[in-house]
N, CA, C and O atoms as a MOPAC input file, in Angstrom:
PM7 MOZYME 1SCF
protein

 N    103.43100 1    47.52900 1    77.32300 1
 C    102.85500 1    48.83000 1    77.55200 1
 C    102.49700 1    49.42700 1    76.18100 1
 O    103.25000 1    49.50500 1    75.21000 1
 N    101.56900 1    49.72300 1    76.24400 1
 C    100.78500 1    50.45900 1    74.63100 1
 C    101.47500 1    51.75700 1    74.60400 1
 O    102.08300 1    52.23800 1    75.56100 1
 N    101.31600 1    52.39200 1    73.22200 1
 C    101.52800 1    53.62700 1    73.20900 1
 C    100.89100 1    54.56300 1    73.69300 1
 O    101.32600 1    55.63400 1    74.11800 1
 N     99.34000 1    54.01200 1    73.62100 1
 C     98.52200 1    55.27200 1    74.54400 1
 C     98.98300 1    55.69000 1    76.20100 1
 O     98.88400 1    56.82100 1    76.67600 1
 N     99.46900 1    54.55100 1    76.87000 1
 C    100.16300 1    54.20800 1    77.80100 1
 C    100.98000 1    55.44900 1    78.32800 1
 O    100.88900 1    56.24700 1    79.26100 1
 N    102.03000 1    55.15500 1    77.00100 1
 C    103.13700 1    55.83800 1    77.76000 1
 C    103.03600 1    57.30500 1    77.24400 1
 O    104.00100 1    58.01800 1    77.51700 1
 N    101.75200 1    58.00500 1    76.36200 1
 C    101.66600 1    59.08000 1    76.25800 1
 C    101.12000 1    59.65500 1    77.05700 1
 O    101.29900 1    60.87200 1    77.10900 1
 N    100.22400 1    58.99900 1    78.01000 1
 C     99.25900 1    59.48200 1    78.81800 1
 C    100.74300 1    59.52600 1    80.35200 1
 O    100.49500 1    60.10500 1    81.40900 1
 N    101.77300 1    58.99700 1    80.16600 1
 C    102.91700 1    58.79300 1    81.34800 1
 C    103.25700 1    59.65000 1    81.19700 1
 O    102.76600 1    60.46200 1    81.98100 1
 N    104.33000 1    60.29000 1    80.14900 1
 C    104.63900 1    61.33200 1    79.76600 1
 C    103.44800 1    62.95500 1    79.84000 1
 O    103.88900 1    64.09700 1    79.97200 1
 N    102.22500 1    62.66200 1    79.73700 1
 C    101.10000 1    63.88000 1    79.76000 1
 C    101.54600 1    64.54200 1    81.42700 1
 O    101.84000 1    65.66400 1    81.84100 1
 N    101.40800 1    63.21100 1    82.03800 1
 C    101.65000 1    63.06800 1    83.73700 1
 C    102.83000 1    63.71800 1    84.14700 1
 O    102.78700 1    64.74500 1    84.82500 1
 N    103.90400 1    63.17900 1    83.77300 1
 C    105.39800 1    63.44900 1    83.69500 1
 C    105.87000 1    64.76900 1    83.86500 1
 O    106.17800 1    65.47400 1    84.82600 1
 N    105.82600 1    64.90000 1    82.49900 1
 C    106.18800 1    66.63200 1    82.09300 1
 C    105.99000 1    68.00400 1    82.86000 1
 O    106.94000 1    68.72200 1    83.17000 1
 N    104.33900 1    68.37200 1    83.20600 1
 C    104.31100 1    68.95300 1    84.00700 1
 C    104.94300 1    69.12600 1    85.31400 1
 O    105.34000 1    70.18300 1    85.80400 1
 N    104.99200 1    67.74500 1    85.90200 1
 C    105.54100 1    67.76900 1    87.23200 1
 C    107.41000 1    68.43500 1    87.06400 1
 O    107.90800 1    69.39900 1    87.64500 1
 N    108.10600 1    67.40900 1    85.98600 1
 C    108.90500 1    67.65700 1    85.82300 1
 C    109.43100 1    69.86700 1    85.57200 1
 O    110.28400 1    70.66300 1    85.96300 1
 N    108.02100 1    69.82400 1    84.55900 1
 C    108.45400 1    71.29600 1    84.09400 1
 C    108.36300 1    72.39700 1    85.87800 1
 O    109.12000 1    73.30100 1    86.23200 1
 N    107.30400 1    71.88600 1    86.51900 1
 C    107.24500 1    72.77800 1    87.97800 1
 C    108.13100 1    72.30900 1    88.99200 1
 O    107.95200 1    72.69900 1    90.14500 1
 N    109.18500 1    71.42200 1    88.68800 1
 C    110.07500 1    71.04500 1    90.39800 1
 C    111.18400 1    72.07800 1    89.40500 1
 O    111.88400 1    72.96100 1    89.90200 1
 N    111.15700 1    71.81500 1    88.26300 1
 C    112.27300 1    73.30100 1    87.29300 1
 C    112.27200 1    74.41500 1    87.99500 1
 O    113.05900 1    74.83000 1    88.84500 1
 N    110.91400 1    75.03400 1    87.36900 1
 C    110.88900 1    76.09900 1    87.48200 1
 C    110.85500 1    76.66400 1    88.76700 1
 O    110.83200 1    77.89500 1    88.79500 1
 N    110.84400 1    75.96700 1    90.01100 1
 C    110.46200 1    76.18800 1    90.95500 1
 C    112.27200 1    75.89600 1    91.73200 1
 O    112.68900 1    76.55400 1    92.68500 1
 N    112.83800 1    75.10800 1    91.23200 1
 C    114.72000 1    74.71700 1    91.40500 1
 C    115.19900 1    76.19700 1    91.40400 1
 O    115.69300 1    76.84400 1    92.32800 1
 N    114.78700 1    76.74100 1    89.49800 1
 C    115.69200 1    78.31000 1    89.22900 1
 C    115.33100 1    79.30100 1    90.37600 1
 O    116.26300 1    79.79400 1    91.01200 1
 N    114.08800 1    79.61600 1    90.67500 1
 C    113.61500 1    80.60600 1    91.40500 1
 C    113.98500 1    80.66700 1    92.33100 1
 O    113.77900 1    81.78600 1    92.80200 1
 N    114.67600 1    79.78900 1    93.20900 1
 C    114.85000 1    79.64500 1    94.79500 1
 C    116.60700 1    79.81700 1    93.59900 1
 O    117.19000 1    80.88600 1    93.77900 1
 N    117.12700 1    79.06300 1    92.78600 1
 C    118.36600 1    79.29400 1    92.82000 1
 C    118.77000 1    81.03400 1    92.96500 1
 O    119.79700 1    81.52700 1    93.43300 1
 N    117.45800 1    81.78000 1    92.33200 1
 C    118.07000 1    83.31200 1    91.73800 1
 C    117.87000 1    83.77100 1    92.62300 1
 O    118.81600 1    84.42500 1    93.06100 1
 N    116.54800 1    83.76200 1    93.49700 1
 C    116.61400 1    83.99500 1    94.76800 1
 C    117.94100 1    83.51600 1    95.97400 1
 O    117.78700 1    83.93800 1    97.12000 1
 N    118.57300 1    83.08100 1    95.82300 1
 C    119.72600 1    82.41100 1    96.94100 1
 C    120.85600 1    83.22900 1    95.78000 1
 O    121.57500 1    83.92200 1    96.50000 1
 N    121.12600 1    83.34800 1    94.86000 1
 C    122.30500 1    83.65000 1    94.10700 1
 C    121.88900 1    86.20600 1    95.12900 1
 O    122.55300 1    87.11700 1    95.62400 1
 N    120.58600 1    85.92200 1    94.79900 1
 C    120.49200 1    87.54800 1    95.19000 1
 C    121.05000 1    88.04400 1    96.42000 1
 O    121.73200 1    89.04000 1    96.66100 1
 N    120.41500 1    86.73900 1    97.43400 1
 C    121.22300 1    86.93200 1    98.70100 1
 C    122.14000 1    86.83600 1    99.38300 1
 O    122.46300 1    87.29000 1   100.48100 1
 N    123.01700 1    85.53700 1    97.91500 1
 C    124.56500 1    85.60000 1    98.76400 1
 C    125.17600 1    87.08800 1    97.87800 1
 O    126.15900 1    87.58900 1    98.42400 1
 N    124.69600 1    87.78700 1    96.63100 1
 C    125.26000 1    88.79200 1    96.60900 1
 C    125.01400 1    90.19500 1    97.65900 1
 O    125.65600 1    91.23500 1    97.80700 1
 N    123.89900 1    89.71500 1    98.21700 1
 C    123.61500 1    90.91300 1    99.52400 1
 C    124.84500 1    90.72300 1   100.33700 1
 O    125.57600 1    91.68500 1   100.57200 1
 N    125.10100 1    89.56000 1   100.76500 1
 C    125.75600 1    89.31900 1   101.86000 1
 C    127.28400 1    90.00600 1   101.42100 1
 O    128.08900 1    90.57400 1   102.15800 1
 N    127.35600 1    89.78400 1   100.20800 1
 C    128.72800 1    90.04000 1    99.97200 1
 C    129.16100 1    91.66000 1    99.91800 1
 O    130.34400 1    91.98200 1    99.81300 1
 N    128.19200 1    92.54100 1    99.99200 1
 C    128.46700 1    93.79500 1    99.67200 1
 C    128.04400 1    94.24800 1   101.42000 1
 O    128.61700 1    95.28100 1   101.76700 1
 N    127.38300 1    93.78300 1   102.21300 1
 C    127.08200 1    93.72300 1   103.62700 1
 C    128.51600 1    94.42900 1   104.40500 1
 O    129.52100 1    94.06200 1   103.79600 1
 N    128.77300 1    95.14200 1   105.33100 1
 C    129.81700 1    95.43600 1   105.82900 1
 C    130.19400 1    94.61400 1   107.59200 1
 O    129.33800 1    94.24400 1   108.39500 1
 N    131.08600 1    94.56200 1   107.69200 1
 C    131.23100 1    94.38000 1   109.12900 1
 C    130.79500 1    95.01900 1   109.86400 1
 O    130.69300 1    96.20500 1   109.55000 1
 N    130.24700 1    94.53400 1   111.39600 1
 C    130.42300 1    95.46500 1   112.00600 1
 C    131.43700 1    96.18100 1   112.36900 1
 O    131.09900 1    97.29000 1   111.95600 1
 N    132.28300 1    96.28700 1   112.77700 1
 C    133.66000 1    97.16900 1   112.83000 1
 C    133.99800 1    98.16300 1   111.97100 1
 O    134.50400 1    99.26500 1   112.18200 1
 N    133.51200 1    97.41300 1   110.58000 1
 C    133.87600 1    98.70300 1   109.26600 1
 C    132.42800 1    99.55800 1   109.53300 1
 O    132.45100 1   100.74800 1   109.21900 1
 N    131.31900 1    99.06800 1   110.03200 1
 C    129.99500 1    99.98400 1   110.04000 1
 C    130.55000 1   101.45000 1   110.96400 1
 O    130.20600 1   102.62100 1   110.80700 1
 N    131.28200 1   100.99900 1   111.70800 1
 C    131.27500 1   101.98000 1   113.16400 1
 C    132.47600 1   102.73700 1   112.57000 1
 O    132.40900 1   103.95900 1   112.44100 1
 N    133.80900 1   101.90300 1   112.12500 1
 C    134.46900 1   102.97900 1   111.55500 1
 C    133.97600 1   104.19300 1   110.58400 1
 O    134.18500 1   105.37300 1   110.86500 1
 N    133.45100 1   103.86000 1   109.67700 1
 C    132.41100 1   104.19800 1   108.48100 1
 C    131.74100 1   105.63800 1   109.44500 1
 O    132.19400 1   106.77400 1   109.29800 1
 N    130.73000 1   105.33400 1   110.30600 1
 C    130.21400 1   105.96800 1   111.26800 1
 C    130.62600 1   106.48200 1   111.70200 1
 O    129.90600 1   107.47600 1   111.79900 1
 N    131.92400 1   106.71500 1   112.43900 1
 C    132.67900 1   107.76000 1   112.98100 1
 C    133.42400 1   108.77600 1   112.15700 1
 O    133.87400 1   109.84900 1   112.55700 1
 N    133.47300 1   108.35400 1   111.14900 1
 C    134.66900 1   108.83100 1   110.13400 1
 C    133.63900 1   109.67800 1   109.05600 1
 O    133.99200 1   110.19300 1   107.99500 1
 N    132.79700 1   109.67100 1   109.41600 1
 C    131.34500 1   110.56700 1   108.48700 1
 C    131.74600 1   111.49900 1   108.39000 1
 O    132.48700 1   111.68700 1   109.35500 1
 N    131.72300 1   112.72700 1   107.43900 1
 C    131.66900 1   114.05500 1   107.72700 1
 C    130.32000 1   115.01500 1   108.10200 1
 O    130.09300 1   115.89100 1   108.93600 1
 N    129.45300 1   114.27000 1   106.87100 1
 C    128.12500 1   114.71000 1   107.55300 1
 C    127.61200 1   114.77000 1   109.16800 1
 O    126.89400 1   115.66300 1   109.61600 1
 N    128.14600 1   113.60600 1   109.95500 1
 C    127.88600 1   113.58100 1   111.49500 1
 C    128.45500 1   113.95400 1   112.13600 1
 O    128.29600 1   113.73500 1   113.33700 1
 N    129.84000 1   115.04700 1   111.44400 1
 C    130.63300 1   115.30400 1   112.36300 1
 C    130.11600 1   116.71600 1   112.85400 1
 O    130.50000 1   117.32200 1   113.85400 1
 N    128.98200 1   117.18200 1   111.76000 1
 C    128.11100 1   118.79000 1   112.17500 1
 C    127.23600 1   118.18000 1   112.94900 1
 O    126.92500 1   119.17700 1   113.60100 1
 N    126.55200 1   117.29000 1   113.42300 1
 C    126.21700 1   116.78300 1   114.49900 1
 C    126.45000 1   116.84100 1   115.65800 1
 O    125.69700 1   117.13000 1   116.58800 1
 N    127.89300 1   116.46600 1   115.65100 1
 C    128.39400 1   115.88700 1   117.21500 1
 C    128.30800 1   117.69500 1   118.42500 1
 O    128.45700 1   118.91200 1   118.30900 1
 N    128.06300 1   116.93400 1   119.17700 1
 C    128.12300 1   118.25500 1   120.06600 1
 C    129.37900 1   118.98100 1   120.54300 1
 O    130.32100 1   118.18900 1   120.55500 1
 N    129.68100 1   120.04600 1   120.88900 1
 C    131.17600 1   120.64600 1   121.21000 1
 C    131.96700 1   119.99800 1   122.42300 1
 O    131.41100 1   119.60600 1   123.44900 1
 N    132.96200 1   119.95200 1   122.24700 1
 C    133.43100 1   118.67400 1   123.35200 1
 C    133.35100 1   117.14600 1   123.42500 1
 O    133.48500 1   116.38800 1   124.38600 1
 N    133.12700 1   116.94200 1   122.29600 1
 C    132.49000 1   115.70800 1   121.91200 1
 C    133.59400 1   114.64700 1   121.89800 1
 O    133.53900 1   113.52900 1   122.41100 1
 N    134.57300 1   115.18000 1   121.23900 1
 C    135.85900 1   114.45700 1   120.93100 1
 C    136.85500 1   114.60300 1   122.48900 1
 O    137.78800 1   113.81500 1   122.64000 1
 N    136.64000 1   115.35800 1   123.26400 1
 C    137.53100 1   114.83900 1   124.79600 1
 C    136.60800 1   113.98900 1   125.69400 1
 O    137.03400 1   113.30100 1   126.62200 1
 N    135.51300 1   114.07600 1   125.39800 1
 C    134.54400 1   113.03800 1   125.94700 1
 C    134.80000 1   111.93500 1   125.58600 1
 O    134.70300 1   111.05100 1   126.43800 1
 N    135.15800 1   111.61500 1   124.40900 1
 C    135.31400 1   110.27800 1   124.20300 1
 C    136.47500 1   109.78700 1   124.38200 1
 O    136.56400 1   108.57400 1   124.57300 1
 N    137.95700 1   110.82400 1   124.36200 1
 C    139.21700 1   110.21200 1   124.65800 1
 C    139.09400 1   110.03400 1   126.06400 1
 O    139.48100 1   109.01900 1   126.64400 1
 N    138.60100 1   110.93300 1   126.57400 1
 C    138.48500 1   110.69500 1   128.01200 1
 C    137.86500 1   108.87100 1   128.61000 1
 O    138.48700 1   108.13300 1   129.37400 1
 N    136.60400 1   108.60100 1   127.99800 1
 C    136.08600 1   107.47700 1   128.16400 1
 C    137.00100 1   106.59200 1   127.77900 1
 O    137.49700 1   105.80000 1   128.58000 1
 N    137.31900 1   106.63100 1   126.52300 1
 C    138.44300 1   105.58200 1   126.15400 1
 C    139.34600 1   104.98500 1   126.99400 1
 O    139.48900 1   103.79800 1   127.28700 1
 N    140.17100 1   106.36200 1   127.48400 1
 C    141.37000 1   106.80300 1   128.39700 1
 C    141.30900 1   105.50400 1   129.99900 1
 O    142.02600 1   104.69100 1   130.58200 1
 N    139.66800 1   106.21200 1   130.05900 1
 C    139.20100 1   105.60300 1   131.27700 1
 C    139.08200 1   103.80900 1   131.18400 1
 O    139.37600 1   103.08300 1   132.13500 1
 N    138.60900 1   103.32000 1   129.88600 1
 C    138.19200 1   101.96900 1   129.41300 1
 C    140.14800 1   101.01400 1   129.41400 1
 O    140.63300 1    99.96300 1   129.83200 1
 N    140.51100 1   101.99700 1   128.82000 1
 C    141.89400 1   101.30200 1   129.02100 1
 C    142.99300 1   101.42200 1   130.07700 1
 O    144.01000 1   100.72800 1   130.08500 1
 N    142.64200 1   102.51900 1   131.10500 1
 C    143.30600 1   102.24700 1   132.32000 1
 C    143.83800 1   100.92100 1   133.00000 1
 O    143.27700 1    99.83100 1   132.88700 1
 N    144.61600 1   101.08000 1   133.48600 1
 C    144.64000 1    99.41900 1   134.77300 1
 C    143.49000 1    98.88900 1   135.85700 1
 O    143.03500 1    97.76700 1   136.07900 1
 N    143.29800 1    99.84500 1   136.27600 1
 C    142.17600 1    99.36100 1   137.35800 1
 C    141.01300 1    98.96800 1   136.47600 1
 O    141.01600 1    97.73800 1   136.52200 1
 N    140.00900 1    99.36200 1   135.69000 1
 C    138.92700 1    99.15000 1   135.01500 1
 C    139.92200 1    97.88400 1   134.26400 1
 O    139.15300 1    96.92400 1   134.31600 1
 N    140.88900 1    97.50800 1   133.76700 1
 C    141.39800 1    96.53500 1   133.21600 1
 C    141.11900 1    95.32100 1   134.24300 1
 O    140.53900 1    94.25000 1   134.06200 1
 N    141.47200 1    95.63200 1   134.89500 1
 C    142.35400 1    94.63500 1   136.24800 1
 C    140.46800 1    94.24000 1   136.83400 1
 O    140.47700 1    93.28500 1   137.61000 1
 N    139.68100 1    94.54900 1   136.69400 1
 C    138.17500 1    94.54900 1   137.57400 1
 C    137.80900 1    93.49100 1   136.22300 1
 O    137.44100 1    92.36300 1   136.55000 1
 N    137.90200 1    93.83700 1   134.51800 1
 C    137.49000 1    93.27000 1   134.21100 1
 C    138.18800 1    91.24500 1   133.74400 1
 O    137.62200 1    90.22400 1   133.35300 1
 N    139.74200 1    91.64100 1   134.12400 1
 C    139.68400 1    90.02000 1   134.10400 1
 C    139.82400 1    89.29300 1   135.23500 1
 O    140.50900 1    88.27400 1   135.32100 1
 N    139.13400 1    89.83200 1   136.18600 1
 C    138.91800 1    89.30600 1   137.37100 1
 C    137.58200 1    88.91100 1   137.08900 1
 O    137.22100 1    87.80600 1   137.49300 1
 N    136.85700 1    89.57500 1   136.51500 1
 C    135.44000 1    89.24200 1   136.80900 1
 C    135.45500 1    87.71700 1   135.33000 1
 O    134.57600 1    86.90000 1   135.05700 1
 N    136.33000 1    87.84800 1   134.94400 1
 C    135.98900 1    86.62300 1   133.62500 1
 C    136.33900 1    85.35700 1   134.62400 1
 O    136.73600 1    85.40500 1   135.78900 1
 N    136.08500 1    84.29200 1   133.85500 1
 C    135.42400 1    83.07200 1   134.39400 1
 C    137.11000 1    82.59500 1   134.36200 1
 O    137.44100 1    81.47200 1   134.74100 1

């Protein structure tokens, strides 16, 4: 193989080599951005706690708001509404 050969291999080479690079980091920094999204992301469970526990929404809520919901609760954890729902599971 001549030298012109393997300069003209290398002419070929390089580029390709320099764009599967640059093109590796970008998707790496891109994927490094989104597992840090994920990591600051909340549960759902902590969203709703978060959400209830607002103060700003608590000038929101309408008057009576809070026996409405113990009430529902009250009702969700009874026996009978218990007893209907593991009957109805498989």
């Amino acid at each position: 193989m001549s030298i012109g050969n393997v300069i003209a291999l290398f002419a070929l080479c390089i580029p390709v080599v320099l764009s599967v690079t640059g093109a590796a980091v970008r998707i790496c920094s891109k994927l490094e951005k989104i597992s840090a999204a994920l990591e600051n992301m909340m549960t759902r469970s902590e969203c709703s706690l978060v959400r209830r526990e607002c103060p700003a929404l608590e000038a929101l809520k309408p008057a009576g708001y809070h026996s409405i919901v113990r009430k529902s609760e009250a009702a969700w954890l009874s026996p009978a509404p218990a007893a209907r729902r593991s009957s109805s599971n498989p």
